[in-house]
C-alpha positions in Angstrom: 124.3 87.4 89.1 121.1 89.3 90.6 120.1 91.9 88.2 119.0 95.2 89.1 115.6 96.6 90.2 112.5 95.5 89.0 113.6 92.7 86.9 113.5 89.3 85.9 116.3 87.7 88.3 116.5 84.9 85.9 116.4 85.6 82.9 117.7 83.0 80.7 115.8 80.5 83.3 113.0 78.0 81.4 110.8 76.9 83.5 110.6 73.1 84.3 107.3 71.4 82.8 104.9 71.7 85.2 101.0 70.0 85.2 98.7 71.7 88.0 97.6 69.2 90.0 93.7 68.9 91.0 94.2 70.3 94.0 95.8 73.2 92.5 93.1 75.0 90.4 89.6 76.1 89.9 86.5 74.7 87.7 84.9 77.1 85.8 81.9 78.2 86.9 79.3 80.9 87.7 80.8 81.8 90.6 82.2 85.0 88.7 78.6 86.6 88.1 78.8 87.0 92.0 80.5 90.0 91.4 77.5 91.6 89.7 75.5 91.3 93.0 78.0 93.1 95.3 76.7 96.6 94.4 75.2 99.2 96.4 74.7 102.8 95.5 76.4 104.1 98.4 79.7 102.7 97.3 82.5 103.9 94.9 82.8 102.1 91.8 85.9 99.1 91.3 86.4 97.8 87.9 87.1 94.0 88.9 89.0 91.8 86.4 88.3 88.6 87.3 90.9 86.0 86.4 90.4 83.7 89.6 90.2 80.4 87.4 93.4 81.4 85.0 97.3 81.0 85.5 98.5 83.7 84.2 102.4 84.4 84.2 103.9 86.6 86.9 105.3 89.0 84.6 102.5 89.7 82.7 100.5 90.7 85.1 103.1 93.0 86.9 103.2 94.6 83.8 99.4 95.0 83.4 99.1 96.6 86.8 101.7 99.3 86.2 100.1 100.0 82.9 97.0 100.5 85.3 98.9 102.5 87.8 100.1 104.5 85.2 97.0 105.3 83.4 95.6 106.7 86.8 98.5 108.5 87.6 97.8 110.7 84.1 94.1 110.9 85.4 95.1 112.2 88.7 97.4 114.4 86.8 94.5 116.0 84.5 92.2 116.6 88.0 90.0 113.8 86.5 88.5 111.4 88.9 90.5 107.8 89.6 88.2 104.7 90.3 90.1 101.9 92.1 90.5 98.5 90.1 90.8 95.0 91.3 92.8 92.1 89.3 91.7 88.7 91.2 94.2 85.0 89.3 96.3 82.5 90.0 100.4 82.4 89.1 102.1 79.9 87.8 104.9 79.1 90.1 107.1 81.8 90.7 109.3 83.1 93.3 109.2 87.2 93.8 111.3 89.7 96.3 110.6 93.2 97.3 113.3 95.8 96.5 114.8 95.1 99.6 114.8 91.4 99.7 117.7 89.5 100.4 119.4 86.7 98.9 120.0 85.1 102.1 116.4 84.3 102.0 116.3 82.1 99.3 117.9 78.2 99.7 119.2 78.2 96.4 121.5 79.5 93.9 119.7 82.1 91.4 121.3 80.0 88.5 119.8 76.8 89.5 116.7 78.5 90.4 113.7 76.2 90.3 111.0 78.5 88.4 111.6 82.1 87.7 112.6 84.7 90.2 111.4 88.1 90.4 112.6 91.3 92.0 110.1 93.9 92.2 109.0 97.4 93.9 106.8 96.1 96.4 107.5 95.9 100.0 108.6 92.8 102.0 111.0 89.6 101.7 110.8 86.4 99.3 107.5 84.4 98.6 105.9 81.9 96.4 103.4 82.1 94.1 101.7 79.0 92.5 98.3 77.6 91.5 95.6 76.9 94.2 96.9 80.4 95.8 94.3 83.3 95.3 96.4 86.5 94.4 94.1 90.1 94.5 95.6 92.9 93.2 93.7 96.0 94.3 94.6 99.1 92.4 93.7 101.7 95.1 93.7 105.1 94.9 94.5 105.7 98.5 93.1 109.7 98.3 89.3 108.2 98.0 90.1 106.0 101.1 92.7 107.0 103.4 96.4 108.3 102.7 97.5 106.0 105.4 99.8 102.8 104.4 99.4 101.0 107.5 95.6 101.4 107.8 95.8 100.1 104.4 97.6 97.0 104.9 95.1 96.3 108.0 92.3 96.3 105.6 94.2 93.8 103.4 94.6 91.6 106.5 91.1 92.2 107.7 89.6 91.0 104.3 91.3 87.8 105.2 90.1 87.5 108.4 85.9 88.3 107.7 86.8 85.4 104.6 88.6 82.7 106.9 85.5 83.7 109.9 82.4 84.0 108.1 83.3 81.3 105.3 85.1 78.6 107.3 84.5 79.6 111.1 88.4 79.6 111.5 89.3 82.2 114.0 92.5 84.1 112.3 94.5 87.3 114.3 97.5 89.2 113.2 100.3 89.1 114.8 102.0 91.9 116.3 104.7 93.3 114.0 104.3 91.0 111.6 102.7 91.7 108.3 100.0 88.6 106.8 97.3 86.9 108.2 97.8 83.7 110.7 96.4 80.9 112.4 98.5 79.9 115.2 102.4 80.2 113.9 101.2 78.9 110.5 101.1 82.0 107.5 97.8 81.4 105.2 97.8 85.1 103.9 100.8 87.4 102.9 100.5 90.8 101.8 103.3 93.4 100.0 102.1 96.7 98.1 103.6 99.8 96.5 102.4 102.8 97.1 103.4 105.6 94.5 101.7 108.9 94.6 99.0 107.8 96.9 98.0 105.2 93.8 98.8 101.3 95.9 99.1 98.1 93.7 100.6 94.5 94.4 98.0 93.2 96.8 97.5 90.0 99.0 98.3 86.4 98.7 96.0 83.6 100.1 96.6 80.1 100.2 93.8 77.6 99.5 94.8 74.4 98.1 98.3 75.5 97.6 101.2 73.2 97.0 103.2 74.2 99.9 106.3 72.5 99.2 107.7 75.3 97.1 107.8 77.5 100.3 110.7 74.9 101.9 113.1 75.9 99.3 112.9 79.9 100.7 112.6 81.6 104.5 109.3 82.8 103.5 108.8 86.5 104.0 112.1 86.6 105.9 110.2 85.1 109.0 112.0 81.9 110.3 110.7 79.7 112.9 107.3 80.2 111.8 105.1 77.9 109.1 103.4 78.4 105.9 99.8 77.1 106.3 96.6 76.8 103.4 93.0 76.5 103.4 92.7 73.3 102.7 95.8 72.4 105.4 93.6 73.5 107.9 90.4 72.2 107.1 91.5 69.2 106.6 92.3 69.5 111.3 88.8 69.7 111.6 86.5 67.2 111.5 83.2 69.0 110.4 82.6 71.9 107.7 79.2 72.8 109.6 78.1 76.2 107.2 77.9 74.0 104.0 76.2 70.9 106.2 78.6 68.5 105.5 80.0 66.4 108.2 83.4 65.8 106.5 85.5 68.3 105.1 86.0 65.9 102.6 82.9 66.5 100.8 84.1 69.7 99.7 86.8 69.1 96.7 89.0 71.6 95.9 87.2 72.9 92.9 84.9 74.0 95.1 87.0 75.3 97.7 88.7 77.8 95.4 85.2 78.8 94.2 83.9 79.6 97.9 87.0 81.4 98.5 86.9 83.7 95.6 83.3 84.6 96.6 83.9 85.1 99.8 86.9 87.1 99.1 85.2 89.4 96.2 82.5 89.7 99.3 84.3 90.8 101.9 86.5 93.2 100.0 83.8 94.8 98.8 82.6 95.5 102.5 85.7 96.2 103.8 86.3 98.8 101.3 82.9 100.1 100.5 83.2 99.0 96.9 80.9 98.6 94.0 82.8 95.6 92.0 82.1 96.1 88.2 82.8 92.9 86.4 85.1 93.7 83.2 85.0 91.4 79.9 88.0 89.1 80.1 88.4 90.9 76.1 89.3 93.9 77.8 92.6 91.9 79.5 95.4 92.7 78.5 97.1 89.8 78.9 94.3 87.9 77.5 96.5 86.0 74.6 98.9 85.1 77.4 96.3 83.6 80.0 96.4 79.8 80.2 92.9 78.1 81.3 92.3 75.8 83.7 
């Protein structure tokens, strides 16, 4: 039986062994000290808790940004100022709904569920979350932007869309009346937030070398007809990968492709939202003792 809001829908569910696959994580590297150089003076400060190269469990870190939602709400509340924060990981594989989600969206039986299911506040139908998938969680205090949900989900879309442009020359659009980012009818970026006195949290979802099997097992997003699409998936349709001078797309593992995407991505949300990133010290985490590295 589905429990209530904002839960665990199964709770007494252990998750089967699972062993990321190559394809489905990040190398350490120093692509994190990007960060540091995305700073101009003109911009509002971000703290940035960069986790890109961790899988770190669904519920911990749902937890971690309502902590962080509540902490600004108590600022707002005191008339002190409210920076923005941005979480940046990977999940381990995980299926979540919005509080409106329905079961008919899912191809299984909650009991025989085949990793955890989650029903949360955000907005939207079922997804997936697993390794190789870039999840950001901006922490936005929507009074130092705009107080205007659907402007804000734009942004979310049009980070996407400068990453998958100036990164990999892939031309993405929107599509009208649907939420996400997409190339052709394939999906390669989903977004859902929650917006509670004007403070926004849960965040985008973008696929780079992403398992995408997972996704048969639900209607993803609650959009049938249409495809789920990664990265990597698409690439791999070209036959060149001209901006890093290699003539097969091949060249580029997928290490590497999860390294250029976080950059890109810390990049471009920066500009989109006029942000000084300041990198935190993974200490400060505090999930830290639950994080699992790659």
């Amino acid at each position: 039986m589905m429990q209530g809001f904002g839960s665990i829908l199964t709770p007494n569910h252990s998750t089967r062994p699972y062993t990321p696959h190559l394809n489905a994580v990040s190398k350490l590297s120093q692509a994190s000290l990007f960060i540091t150089s995305v700073t101009c003076k003109e911009k509002r400060l971000c703290e940035c808790f960069d986790l890109y190269n961790e899988l770190v469990p669904y519920g911990e870190a749902w937890s971690w940004q309502k902590s962080i939602v509540k902490e600004k709400k108590a600022l707002i509340q005191r008339n002190h100022s409210c920076s923005d924060t941005l979480i940046i990981l990977q999940h381990h594989p995980v299926y979540t709904l919005g509080y409106g989600s329905s079961e008919e969206y899912l191809n299984f039986e909650i009991i025989d569920a085949p990793y955890d299911v989650y029903r949360t506040e955000r907005g939207g139908e079922v997804t997936y979350h697993g390794p190789g998938q870039l999840v950001m969680y901006p922490i936005i205090n929507l009074r130092n932007h705009k107080m205007d949900l659907h402007w804000y989900l734009r942004e979310l879309e049009e980070v996407v869309i400068r990453v998958l442009s100036s990164t990999f020359s892939i031309k993405a659009s929107r599509l009208e009346g649907l939420t996400g980012v997409w190339i052709g009818d394939h999906k390669l970026a989903a977004m859902g937030i929650r917006v509670s006195q004007w403070i926004a949290y849960h965040g985008l979802a973008l696929n780079v070398t992403t398992d995408l099997s997972p996704f048969e097992l639900i209607v993803p997003c609650g959009i049938r007809n249409r495809n789920v699409g990664s990265i990597k998936g698409i690439l791999a349709e070209f036959s060149s990968f001209s901006q890093y001078g290699a003539s097969d797309n091949n060249s580029i593992d997928d290490f590497q492709l999860i390294d250029i995407t976080h950059n890109a991505l810390v990049r471009e949300f920066s500009e989109v939202f006029q942000l000084e990133l300041s990198l935190k010290p993974i200490k400060n985490c505090k999930t830290n003792a639950l994080l699992h590295p790659l």
